[in-house]
C-alpha positions as CSV (number, residue, x, y, z in Angstrom):
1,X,121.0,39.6,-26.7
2,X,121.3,42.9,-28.9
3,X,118.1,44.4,-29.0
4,X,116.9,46.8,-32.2
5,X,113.4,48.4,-33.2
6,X,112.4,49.3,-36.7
7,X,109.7,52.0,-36.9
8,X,107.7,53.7,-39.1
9,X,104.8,55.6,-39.6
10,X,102.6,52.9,-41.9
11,X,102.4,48.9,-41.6
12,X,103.1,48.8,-45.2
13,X,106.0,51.1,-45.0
14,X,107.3,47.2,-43.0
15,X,105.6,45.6,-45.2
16,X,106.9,46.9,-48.7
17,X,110.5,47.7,-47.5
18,X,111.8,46.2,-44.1
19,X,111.0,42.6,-44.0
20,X,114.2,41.5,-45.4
21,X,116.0,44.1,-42.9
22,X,114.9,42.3,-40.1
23,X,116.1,39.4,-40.9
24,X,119.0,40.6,-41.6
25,X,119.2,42.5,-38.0
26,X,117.5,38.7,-36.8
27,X,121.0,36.8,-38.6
28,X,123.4,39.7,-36.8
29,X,122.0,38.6,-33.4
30,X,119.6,41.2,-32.7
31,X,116.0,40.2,-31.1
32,X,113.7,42.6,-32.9
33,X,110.7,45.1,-32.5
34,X,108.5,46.6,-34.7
35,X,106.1,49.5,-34.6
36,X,103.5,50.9,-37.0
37,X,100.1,51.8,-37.6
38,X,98.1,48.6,-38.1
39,X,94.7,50.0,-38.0
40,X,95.3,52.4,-40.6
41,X,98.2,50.7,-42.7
42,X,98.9,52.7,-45.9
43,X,98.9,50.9,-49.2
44,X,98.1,47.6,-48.1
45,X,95.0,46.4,-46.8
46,X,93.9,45.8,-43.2
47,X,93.8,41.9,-43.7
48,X,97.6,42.2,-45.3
49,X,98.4,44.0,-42.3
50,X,97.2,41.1,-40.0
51,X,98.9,38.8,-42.3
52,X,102.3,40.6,-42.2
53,X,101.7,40.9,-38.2
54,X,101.1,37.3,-38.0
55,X,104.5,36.8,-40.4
56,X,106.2,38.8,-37.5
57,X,104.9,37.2,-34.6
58,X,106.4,33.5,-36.1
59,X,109.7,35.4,-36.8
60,X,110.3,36.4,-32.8
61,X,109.2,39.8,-33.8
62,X,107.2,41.6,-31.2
63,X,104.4,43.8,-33.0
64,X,102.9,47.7,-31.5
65,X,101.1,49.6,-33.0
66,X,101.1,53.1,-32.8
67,X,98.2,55.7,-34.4
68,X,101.0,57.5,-36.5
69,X,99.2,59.7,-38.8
70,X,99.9,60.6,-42.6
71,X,99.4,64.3,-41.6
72,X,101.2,66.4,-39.4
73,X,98.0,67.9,-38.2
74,X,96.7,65.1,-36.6
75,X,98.7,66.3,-33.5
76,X,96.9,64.3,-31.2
77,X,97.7,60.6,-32.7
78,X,100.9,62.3,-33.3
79,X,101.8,62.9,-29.6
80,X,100.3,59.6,-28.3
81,X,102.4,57.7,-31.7
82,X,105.7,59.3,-29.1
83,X,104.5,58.6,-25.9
84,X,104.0,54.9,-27.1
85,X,107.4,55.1,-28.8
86,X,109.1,56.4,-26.1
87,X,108.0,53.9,-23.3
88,X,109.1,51.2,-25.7
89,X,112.5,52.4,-25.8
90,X,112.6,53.3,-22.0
91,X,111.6,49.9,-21.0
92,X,113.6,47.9,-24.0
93,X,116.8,49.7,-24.3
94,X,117.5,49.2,-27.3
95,X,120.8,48.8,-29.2
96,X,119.9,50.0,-32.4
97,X,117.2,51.7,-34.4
98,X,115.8,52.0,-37.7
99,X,112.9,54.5,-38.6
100,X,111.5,55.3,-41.5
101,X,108.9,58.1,-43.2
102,X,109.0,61.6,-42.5
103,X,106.3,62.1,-39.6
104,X,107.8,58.3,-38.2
105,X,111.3,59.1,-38.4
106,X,110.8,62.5,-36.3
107,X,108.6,60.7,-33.6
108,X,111.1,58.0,-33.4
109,X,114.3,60.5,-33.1
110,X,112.6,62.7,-30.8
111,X,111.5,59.8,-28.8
112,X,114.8,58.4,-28.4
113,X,116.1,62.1,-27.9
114,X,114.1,62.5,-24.7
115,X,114.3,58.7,-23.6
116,X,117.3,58.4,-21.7
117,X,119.0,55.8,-23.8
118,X,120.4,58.5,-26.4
119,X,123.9,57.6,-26.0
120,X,123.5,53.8,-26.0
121,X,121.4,53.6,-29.4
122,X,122.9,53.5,-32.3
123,X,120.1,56.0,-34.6
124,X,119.1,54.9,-38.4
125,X,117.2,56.8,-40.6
126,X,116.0,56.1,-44.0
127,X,114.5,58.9,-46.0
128,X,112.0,57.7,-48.3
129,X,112.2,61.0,-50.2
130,X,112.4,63.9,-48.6
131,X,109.3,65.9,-48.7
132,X,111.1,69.0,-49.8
133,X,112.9,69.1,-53.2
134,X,113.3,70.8,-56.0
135,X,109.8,72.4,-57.2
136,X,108.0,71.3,-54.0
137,X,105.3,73.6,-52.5
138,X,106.9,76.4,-50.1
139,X,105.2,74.9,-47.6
140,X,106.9,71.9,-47.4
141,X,110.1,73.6,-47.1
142,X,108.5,75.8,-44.4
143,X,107.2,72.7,-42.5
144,X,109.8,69.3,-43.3
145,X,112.7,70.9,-44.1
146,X,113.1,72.5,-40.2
147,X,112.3,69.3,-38.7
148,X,114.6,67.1,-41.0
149,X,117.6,69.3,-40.5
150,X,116.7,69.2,-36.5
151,X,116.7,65.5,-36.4
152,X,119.7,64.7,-38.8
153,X,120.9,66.1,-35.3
154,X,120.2,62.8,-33.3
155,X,121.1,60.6,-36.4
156,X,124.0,58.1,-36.4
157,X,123.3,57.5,-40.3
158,X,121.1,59.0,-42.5
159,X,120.2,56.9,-45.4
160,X,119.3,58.3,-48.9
161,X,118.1,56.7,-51.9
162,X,117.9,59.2,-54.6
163,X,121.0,61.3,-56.1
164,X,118.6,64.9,-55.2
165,X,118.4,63.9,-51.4
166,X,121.8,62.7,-51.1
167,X,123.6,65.5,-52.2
168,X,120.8,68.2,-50.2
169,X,121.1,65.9,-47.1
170,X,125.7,66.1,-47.2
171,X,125.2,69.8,-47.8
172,X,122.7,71.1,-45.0
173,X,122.1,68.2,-43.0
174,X,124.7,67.3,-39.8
175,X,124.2,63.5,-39.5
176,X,127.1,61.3,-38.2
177,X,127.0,59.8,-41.4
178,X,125.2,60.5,-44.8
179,X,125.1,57.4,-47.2
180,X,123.8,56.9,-50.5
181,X,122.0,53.8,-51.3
182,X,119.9,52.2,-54.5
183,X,116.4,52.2,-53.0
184,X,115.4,49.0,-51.0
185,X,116.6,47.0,-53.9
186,X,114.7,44.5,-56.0
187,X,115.0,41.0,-56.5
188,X,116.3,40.5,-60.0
189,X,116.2,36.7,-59.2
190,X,112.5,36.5,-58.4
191,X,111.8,38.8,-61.2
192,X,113.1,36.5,-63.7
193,X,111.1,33.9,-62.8
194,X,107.8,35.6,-62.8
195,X,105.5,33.3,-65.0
196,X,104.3,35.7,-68.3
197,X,100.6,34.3,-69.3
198,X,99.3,37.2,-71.1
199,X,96.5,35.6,-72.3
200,X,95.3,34.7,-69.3
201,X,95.8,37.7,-67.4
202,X,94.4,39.6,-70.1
203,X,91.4,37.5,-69.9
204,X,90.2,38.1,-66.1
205,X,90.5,41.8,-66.8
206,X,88.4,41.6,-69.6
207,X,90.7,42.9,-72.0
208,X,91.6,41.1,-75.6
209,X,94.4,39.9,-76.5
210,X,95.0,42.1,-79.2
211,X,94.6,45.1,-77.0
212,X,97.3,47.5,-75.7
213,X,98.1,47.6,-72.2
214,X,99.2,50.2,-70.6
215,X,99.9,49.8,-66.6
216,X,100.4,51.5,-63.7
217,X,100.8,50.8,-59.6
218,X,100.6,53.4,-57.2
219,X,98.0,54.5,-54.3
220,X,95.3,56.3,-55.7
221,X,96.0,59.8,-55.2
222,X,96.5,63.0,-56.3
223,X,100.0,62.6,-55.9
224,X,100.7,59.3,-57.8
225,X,98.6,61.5,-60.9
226,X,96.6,58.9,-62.7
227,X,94.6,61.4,-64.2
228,X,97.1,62.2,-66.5
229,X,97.2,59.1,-68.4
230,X,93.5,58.9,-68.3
231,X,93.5,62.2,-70.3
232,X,96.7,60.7,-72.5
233,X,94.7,58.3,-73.2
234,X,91.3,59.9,-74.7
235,X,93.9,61.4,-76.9
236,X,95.0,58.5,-78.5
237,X,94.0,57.9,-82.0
238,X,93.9,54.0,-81.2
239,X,90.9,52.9,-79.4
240,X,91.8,49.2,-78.6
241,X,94.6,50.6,-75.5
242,X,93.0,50.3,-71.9
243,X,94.7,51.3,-69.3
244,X,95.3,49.4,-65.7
245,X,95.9,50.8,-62.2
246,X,96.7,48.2,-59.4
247,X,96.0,50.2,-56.1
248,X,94.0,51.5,-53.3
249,X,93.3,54.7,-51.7
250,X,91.1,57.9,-51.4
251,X,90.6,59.1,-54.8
252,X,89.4,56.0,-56.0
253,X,85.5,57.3,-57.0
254,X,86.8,60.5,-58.0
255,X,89.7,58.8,-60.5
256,X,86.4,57.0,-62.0
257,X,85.1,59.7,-62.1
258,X,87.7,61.0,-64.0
259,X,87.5,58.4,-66.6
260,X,83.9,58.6,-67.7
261,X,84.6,62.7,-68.1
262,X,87.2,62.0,-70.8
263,X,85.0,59.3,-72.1
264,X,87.3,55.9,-71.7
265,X,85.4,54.6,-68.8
266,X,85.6,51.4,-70.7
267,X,88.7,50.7,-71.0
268,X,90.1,52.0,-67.3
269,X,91.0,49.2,-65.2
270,X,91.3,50.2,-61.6
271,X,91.7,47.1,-59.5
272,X,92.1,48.2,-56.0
273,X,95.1,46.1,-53.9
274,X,96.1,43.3,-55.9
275,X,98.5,40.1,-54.8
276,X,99.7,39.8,-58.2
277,X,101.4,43.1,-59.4
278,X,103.7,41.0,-61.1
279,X,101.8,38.7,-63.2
280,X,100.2,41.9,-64.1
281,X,103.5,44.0,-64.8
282,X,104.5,41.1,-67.2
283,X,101.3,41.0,-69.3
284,X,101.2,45.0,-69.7
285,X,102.6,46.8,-73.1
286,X,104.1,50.0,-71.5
287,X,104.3,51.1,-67.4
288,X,103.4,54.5,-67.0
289,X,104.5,56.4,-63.8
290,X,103.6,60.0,-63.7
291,X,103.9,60.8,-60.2
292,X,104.5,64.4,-58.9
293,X,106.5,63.0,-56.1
294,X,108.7,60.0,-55.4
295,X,111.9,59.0,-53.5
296,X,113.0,55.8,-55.7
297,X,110.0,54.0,-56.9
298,X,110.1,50.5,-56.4
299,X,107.3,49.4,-59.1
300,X,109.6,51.4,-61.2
301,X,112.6,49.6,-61.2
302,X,110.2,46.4,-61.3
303,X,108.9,46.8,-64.3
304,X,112.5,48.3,-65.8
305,X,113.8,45.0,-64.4
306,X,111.2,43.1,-66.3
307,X,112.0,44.5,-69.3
308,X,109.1,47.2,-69.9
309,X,109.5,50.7,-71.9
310,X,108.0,53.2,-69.0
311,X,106.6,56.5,-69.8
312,X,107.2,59.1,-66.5
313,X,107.4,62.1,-65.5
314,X,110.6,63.5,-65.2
315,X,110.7,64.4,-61.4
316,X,113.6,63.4,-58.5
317,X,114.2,59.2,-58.1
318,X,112.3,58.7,-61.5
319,X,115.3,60.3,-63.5
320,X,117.8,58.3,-61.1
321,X,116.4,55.4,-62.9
322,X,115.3,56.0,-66.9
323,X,117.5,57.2,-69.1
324,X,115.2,59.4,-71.7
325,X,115.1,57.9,-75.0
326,X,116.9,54.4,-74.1
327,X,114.7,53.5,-71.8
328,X,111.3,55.2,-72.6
329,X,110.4,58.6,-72.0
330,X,110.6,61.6,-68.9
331,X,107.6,64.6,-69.2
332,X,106.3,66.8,-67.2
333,X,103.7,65.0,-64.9
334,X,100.8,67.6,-66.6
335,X,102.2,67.1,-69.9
336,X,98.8,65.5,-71.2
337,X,100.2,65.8,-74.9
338,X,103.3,64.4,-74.4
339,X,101.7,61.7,-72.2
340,X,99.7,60.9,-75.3
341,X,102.2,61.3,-78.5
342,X,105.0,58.9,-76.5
343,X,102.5,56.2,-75.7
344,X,101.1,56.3,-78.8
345,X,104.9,56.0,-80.1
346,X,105.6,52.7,-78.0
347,X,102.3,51.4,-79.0
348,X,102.6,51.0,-82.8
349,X,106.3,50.4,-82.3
350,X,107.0,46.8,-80.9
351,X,110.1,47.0,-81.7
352,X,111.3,50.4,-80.0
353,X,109.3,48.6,-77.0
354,X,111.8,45.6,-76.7
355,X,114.8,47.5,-77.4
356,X,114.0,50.4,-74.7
357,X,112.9,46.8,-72.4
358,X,116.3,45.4,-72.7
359,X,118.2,48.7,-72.0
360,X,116.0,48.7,-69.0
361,X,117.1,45.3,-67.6
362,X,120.4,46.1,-67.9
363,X,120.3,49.0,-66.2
364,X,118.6,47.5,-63.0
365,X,121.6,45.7,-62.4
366,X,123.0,48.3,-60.4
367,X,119.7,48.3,-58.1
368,X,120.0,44.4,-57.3
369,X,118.6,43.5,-53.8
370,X,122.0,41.9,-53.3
371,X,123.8,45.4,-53.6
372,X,121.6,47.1,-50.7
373,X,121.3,44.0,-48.2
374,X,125.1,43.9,-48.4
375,X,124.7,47.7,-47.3
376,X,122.8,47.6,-45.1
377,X,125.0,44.4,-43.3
378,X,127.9,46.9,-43.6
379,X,125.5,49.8,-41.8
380,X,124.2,47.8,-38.9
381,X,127.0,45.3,-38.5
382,X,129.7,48.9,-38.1
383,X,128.2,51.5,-37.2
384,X,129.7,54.9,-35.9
385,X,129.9,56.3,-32.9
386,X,126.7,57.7,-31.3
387,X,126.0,61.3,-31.5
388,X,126.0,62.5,-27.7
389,X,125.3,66.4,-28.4
């Protein structure tokens, strides 16, 4: 039997974006492997960690974890995240495989590099947004951008998912093969049938019924720029608007912190991990997404599919998806003032909010699940030639 690993630096980097790929590789014959950091798994919580682990195990899928880090300073969980890596490929051979994440893709590539099955594996890569772009701090460029171009070198296909990457990675990288894809996709299907109760999601927040609700998903950190709409919000001549954040992570105190500073402490909603983004999404007013950095953002193009006006900032992946003025609205991600004038816009305008909701459904067609699972078929069903350099 074809054998294939699927690797990448966080358990909910599997969690959030691979499941359906390996059953996919699982229907093309492959028996499949995954490792990840379980201890320390991202955006999801240790217990969903177990939980997708467990999912795993009844699929045939055999489970490592590695120590991958989110820094590139933690050298020492960097090196044993290759060594572990490495043996796994040395002893399983494998036919294909498909890494994700900067700091996982390059331990995965290298690993594979120095394992002595190069020319045998068939190499994937999917960048999730590169870290470098246009804007980014020099140091990223200093630091990513090296080891990116180094390991398109030992890639069969390098996967993009943003219009920025895609163009940057056919110019300077050297894959075997650069292809552009539509994110991970989203299930249209599944979305549609998402049960709206706003009432009653309203009601276990606290919030009336009669109240704006603004919402957002997103790790809480600097990056993902919460703040923003926190200060948006104190702006806002309307006091009945709260504002909802479904997510975990470090800056959790400090963002409540942040709240009672501009003086809306009661009316931010941050809720931690949450099982029912969805339910949520479909109760909320406007999504709000003001991130400094993303590749294609998958809560995004959920709550476009679901027919929500979003207010972003205007940044690489988020302008792949919203078209300004049809669809809501693109700012700079410091922009407090505009933040604040184009909520306050959708608020007292219900029907600018459908209209902008229904050009946003439309558009998701184009990102349909369907689309990138008959992609990725193509990818792992023919691939190219290995790269023996």
């Amino acid at each position: 039997m074809k054998k294939a690993l699927v690797c990448a630096h966080v358990a909910s980097m599997i969690q959030q974006f691979n499941m359906e790929n390996i059953r996919l590789l699982q229907q093309l014959g492959y028996a499949v492997d995954v490792a990840c950091n379980l201890e320390q798994p991202g955006s999801i919580t240790p217990e969903k960690a177990k939980t997708m682990q467990a999912q795993l195990t009844d699929m045939g899928v055999r489970v490592s974890h590695i120590p991958a880090p989110k820094k590139v300073s933690a050298v020492c969980d960097i090196i044993r995240s290759f060594g572990i890596v490495r043996r796994l490929m040395r002893e399983n051979s494998y036919d294909l495989v498909h890494c994700h994440s900067p700091i996982g893709g390059a331990i995965c590539r290298l690993a594979n590099r120095t394992s002595g099955n190069y020319k045998k594996t068939k190499m994937i890569y999917t960048a999730h947004g590169f870290h470098f772009y246009q804007g980014a701090p020099r140091i990223n460029w200093l630091l990513y951008y090296p080891i990116e171009r180094l390991c398109a070198r030992w890639t069969d296909v390098l996967i993009t998912i943003n219009r920025e990457d895609d163009r940057l990675a056919k110019k300077k990288m050297h894959a075997g093969e650069t292809v552009y894809m539509p994110g991970v996709g989203i299930d249209l299907e599944r979305l549609a049938a998402i049960p709206v109760n706003r009432e009653e999601k309203r009601r276990e927040l606290g919030i009336d019924t009669d109240t704006a609700m603004v919402f957002s998903v997103g790790e809480l950190n600097r990056n993902k720029n919460h703040r923003v709409i926190m200060e948006a919000l104190a702006q806002l001549p309307q006091k009945n608007v709260h504002y909802v954040i479904a997510g975990r992570g470090p800056d959790g105190e400090s963002l409540r912190e942040k709240a009672r500073q501009c003086g809306v402490e009661d009316r931010v909603h941050i809720l931690g991990y949450r099982s029912d983004v969805l339910e949520l999404m479909a109760a909320a007013d406007v999504y709000a997404f003001p991130s400094y950095r993303e590749g294609l953002p998958v809560s995004m193009m959920e709550a476009m599919a679901m027919g929500k006006a979003v207010v972003c900032s205007e940044i690489r992946g988020n302008v792949d998806l919203l078209e300004d003025g049809k669809g809501g609205f693109l700012l700079h991600p410091d922009d407090v003032e505009g933040f604040a004038e184009k909520l306050q816009l959708l608020l007292e305008n219900e029907a600018l909010r459908d209209a902008m909701g229904v050009h946003n459904k439309h558009v998701m067609h184009s990102f349909d699940r369907k689309i990138v699972e008959k992609c990725m078929s193509e990818i792992y069903g023919s691939l190219p030639e290995t790269i023996n350099e």
